[in-house]
C-alpha positions in Angstrom: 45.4 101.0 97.1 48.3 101.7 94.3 49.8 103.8 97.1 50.0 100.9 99.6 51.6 98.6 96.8 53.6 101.3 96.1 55.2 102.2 100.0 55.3 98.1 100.6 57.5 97.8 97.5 59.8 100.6 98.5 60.1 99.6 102.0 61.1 96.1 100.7 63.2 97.6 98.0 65.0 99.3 101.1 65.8 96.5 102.8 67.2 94.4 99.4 69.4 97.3 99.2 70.8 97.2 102.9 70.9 93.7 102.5 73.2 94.0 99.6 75.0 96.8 101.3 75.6 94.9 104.2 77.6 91.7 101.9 80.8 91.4 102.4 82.1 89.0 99.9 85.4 87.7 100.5 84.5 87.5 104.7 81.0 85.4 103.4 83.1 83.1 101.4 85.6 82.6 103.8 83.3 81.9 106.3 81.4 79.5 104.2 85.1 77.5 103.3 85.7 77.4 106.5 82.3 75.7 107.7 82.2 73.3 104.8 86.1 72.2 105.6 84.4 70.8 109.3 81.6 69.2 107.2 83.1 66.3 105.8 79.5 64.6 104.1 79.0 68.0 102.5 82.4 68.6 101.2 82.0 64.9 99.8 78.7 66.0 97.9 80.2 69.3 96.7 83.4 67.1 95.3 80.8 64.6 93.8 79.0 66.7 91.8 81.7 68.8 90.0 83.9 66.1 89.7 86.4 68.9 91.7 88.5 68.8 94.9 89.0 72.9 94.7 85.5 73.6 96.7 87.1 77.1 96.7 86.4 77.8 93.3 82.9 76.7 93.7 82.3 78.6 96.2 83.2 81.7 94.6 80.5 80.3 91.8 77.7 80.0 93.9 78.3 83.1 95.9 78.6 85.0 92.5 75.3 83.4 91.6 73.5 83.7 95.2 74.6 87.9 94.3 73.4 88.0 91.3 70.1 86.7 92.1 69.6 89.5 95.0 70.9 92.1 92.2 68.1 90.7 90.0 65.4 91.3 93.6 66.9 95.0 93.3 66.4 95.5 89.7 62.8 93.5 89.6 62.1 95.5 92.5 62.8 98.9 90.7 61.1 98.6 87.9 57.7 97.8 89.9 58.0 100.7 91.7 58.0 102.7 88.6 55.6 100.3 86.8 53.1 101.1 89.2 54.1 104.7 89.7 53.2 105.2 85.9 50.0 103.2 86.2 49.3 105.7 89.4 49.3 108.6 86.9 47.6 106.8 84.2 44.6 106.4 87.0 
C-alpha cells in the first residue's frame, strides 16, 4: 500500500515539475496583459481594488504569487515522498 502512495506521489510530483518547467513567465504575463486590456469590466475590478491604473504591476504580483504557490506543490510534494519513504523502512 505505502508503495502505491509512494509511485502516485512521484508521478504527480513529475508532472508539478514539467508543469513548472513548462512556465514561461514573461510570455504568461504578456499574454494575460494582453487579454485583460480587451476586458474592459475586469480591468475596471483590477483598478478598483488596488486603487491602481498600472495592471502591469499587478500582474507581475499575482503571477509571482500563482509561482510560488506551485513551488510550494513541489516542495510539499517532496517531502511526502521522503516522509513516506522513511515510514516504508520504519515498517
Amino acid at each position: 500500500m505505502i508503495d502505491k502512495v509512494i509511485l502516485s506521489l512521484e508521478e504527480e510530483y513529475r508532472s508539478f515539475l514539467q508543469l513548472r518547467e513548462s512556465i514561461d513567465i514573461s510570455a504568461e504575463q504578456l499574454q494575460i496583459e494582453e487579454y485583460l486590456n480587451l476586458d474592459k469590466q475586469y480591468q475596471e475590478r483590477m483598478k478598483s481594488l488596488y486603487n491602481e491604473n498600472n495592471l502591469s504591476n499587478k500582474i507581475k504580483e499575482i503571477s509571482k504569487f500563482t509561482l510560488a504557490a506551485l513551488d510550494y506543490g513541489i516542495d510539499n510534494m517532496e517531502f511526502n515522498i521522503e516522509w513516506f519513504e522513511k515510514l516504508k523502512k520504519k515498517l
